[in-house]
N, C-alpha and C positions, 0 to 999 in steps of 0.2 A: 356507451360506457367510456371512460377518459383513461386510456390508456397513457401514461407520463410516468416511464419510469425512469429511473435520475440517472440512469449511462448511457452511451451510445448514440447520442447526437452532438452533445456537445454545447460548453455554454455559451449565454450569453452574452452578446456585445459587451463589454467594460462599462460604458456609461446606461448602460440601464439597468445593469445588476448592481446598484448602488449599494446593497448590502453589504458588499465586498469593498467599499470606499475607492472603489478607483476613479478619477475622476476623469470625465468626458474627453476624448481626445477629436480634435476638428480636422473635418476632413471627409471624404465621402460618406455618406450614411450615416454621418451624427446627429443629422436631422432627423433621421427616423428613428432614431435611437432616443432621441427628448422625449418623441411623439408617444413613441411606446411605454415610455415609465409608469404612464397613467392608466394603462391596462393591467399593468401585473401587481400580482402581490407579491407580499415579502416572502410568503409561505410555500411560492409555485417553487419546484424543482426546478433545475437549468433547463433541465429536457424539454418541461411545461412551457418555462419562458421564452425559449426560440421557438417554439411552434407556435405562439401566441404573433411573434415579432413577425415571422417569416408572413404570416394569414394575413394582419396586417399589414406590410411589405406588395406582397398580392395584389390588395384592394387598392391598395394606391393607386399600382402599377394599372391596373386596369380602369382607373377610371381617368388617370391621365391619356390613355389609349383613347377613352372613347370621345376626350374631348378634342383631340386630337382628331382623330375619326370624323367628329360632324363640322370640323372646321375647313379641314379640306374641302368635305361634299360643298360648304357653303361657298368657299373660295372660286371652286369650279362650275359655281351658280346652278348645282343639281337642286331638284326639289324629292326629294326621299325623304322618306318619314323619319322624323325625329322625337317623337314623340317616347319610340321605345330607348336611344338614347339616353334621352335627360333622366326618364322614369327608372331606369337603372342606377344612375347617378344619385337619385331623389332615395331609391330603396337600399342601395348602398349605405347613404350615409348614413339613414334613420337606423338599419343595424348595428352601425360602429357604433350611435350614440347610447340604444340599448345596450347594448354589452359595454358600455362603459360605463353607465348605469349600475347594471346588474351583475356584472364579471361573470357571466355566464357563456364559459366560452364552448359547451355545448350546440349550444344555441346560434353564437356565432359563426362556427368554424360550418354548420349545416346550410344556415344560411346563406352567406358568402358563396360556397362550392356552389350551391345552390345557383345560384347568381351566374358564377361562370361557365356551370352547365348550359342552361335555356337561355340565356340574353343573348349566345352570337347565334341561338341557330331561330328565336324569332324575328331576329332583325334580318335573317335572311330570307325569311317567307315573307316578310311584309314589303321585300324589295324584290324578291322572284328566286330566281335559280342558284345553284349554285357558283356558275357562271359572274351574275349579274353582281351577285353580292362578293363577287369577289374571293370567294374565300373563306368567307370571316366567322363560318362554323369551326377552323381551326382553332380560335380562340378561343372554344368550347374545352380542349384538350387541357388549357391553365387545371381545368375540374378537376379528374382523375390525378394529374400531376402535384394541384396542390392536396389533392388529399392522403397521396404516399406521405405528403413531409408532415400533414398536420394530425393523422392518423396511424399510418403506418401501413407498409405493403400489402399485407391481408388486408387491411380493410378499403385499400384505393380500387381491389378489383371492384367492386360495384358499382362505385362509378365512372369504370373507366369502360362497364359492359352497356350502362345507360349510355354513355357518349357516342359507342360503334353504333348501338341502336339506334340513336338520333340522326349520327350520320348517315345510315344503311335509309331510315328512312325518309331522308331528303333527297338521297337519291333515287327512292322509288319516285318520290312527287317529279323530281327533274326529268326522271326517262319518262314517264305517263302524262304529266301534266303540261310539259314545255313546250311552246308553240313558236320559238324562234326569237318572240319578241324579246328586247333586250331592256325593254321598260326604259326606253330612252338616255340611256349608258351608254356614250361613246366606249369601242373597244379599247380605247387608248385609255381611258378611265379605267374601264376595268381591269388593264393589266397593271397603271401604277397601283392600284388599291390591293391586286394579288400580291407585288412587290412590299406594301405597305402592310400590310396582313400576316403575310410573313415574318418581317422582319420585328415589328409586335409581340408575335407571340414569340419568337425567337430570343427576343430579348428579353423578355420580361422572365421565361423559363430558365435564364441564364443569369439573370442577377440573380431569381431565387437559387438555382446551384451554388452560383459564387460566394453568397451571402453564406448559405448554409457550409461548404467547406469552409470557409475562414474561420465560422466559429466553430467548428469541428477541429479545424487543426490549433487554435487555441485552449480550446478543451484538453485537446493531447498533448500539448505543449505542457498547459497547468497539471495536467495528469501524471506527465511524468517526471515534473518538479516536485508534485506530493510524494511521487514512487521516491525519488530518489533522497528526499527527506525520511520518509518513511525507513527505506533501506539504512540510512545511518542512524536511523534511531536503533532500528534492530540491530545494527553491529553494537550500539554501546549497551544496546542490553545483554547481546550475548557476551558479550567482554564484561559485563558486572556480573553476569552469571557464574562465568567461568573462572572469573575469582572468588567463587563462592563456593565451588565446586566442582569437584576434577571435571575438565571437557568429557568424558564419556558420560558421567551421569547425567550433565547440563543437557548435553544432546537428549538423553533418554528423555529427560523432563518436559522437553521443548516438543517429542514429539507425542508423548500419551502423558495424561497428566493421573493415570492411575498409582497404584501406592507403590515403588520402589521399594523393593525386600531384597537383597542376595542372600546366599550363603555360599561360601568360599571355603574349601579344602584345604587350602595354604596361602596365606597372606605375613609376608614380614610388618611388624610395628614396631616403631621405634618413637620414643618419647625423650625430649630434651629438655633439661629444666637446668634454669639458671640460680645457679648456686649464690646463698646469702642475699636473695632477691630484695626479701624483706628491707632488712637495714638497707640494703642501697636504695630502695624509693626513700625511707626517711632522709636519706641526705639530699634528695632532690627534690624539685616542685614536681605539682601534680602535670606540668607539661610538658619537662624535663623527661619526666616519665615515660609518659606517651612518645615523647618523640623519639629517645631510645629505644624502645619496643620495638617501636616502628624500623626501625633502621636495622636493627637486629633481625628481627623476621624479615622483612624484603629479600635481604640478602640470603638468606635460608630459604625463600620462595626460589630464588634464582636457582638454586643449587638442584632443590627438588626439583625444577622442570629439566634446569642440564643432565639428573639423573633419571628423568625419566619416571617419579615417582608420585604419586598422589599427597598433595598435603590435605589433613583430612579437617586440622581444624588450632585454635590455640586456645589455650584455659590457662588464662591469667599471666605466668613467666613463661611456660611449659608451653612445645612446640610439638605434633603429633605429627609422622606422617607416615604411609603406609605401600610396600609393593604389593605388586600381584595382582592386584581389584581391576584392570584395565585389560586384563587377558592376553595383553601382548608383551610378547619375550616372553623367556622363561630365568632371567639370570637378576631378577628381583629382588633376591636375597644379597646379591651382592652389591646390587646397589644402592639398597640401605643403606648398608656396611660402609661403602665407597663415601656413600653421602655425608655419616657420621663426621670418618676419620676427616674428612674435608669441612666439616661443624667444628671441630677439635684444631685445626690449621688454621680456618679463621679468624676462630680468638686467640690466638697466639702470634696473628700477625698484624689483625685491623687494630690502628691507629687509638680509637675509641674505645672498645673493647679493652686493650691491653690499658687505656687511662683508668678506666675502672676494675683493673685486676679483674674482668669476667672470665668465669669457668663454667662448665657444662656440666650435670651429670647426666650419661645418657645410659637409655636401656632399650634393648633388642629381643625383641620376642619372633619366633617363627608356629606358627599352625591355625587352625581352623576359625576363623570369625563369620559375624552378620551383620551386613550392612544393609544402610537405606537412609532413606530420605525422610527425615521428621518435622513437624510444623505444615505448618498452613499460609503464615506470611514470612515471618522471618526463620523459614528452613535451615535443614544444617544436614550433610552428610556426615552418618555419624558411622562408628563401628563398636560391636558387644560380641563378649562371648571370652572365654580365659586366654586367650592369647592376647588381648588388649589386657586385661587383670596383672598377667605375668610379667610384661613387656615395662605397666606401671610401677611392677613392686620394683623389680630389679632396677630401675630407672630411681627409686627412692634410698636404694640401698647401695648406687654406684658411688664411687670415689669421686668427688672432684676432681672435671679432666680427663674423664677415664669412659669407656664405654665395655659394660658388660652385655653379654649375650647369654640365653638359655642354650640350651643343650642341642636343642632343633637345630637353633641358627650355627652353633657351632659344627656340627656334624654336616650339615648343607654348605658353608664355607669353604671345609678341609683344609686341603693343605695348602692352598692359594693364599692362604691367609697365615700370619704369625699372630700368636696368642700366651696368653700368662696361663700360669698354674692356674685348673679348676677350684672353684670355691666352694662350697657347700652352704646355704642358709637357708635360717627358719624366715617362713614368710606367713605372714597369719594369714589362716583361714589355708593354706599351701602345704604346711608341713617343710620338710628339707628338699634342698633344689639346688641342680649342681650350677654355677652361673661358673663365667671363663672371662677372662677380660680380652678384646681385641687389640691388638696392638697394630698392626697395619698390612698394607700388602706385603707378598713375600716377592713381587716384581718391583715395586717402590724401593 
């Protein structure tokens, strides 16, 4: 079963993931990086693709070994079979070319281990001993090795228990079978060939490391260029969030996406509507519009965060926002209040504002609301229940410039606060209701 799942190794080379457009950089291994293009598809995972790369990496490596191998013996005019040799060479390639064929890398990746298993430990019975040959069952270990990287550690132990097997059982043939002879090997041969054996398998298990961390610590590199893309996309989403909705909800949202309900004991609302709204858009373009709004609310956004205050939302002129909903502090009421009188300072000072004679009426409500979260795509943190109702009439019914409060807010205030004679009005659907006008701090 092809285990290739898309993390944890790490991807491929640059010039053979050509998927990714990066183009081929020259330089060690960009040759085996051509060579491999033609085995992968577009649809292998990176995971799939370096295991693909590394197997073939592998079989190079060992076949340049082995011609390596019969060229010395010939150099040193030995006559040792060569037969198993070539036919390794000859059964090597005919695998690369089926699975290049067939993209079955199944088939290949059995093969091949296949190959690195039993070719160094026949060539060593058909030369004699362990001794004689040098060694060159070590070569046999590439098996189990390459098949940690192209399978994965559960599955290398089996052939890494057929490998001791093999070995265990060459050394039975050596202790029982051995008769001295050295099958015409000078010992001097046979120590450079242990040297050369060695240094073979040694190498070849070390480009495959090499190979594999570099595209492992590219993988991690690219990995944590995505994370850290990733992470500033999340920051500008929680920053569009949170101007969408007070940070306490936004968190709540981000971390259950079930249905947002409160209900609230006491919540101050206050409502600000810009008086003669109407006529003043007819004297301006529809952009003119806009961008005063804009400039107007901004500054009203600034205010609510320096007081500490939820804005809950705006409806057309009218600007809403709310204490209390965030459960921290408990002096919310007065920072409505605070907020207000400093709504009532601003357009009496800003530049803008005093060009178009802007005034406020605002209304202050204190007691019990329900909030939550409504919609599906384009949500709104909203607030119901008669203390938004009251907060709106009074707010309808205030003087330009002026900020009235209900009974609540004024009795929760006291005497921290100066205020005008109580009013009394009918509010439809309300009956009579005492409202009080605030006039400012009494520390101010």
């Amino acid at each position: 079963m092809d285990r290739t799942p898309g993390r944890g190794a790490g991807p491929i080379q640059p010039a053979v993931n050509a998927s990714m457009g990066v183009t081929a950089k020259k330089g060690p291994g960009s040759w085996f990086d051509r060579v491999g293009r033609s085995a992968l598809d577009s649809s292998d995972s990176e995971d799939l693709r370096l295991r693909k790369t590394l197997l073939m990496f592998a079989s190079g490596l060992m076949n340049l070994a082995a011609i390596l191998w019969l060229a010395i013996y010939w150099v040193l005019g030995l006559k040792l079979p060569t037969t198993i040799p070539l036919a390794y060479q000859a059964i090597s390639a005919l695998i690369l070319v089926i699975f290049l064929k067939t993209r079955n890398f199944d088939f290949f990746r059995v093969a091949q281990l296949s190959l690195f298993l039993f070719a160094p430990f026949i060539i060593q019975w058909s030369i004699g001993s362990f001794v004689t040959s040098s060694g060159i069952v070590l070569l046999a270990l590439l098996a189990p090795v390459g098949a940690m990287v192209v399978y994965g550690a559960r599955e290398s132990i089996p052939w890494f228990v057929a490998y001791v097997i093999l070995t265990a059982l060459s050394g039975v043939f050596d202790y029982f079978l051995a008769n001295g002879d050295l099958s015409g090997v000078p010992m001097k041969t046979v120590a450079v060939f242990f040297v050369l054996n060695f240094t073979i398998l040694s190498t070849i298990v070390y480009l495959l490391l090499r190979y594999f961390v570099q595209q492992k610590d590219k993988f991690q590199a690219e990995l944590s260029h995505q994370h850290d893309l990733v992470q500033a996309e999340q920051r500008k989403s929680d920053q569009l969030l949170t101007t969408i909705l007070p940070p306490h909800i936004a968190q709540r949202l981000k971390q259950d996406q079930a249905t947002i309900a409160d209900g609230f004991a006491d919540v101050s609302v206050m409502f600000a509507d810009i008086v003669n709204f109407t006529a003043l858009a007819e004297e301006l373009t529809p952009k003119e519009v806009v961008n005063f709004l804009d400039e107007v609310f901004t500054q009203f956004d600034q205010l609510a965060e320096k007081h500490g205050v939820d804005k809950i939302k705006t409806i057309g002129d009218a600007y809403m926002v709310a204490g209390g909903l965030s459960g921290e502090g408990t002096q919310y009421v007065s920072a409505v209040a605070d907020m207000a009188l400093e709504m009532l300072a601003l357009a009496r000072r800003d530049t803008n504002m005093r060009r178009y004679n802007l005034a406020f009426h605002v209304g202050i409500a204190t007691g019990p609301v329900i909030a939550g979260v409504i919609g599906a795509k384009r949500f709104i943190y909203d607030l119901w229940g008669d203390t938004v109702n009251i907060a709106s009439r009074i707010t309808a019914e205030s003087p330009a410039g002026e900020i009235m409060v209900d009974k609540t807010t004024f009795r929760r205030l006291g005497t921290r606060y100066s205020f005008g004679e109580p009013q009394d009005l009918m509010f439809k659907g309300k009956g009579q209701m005492t409202v009080t006008q605030l006039l400012g701090r009494r520390d101010a």
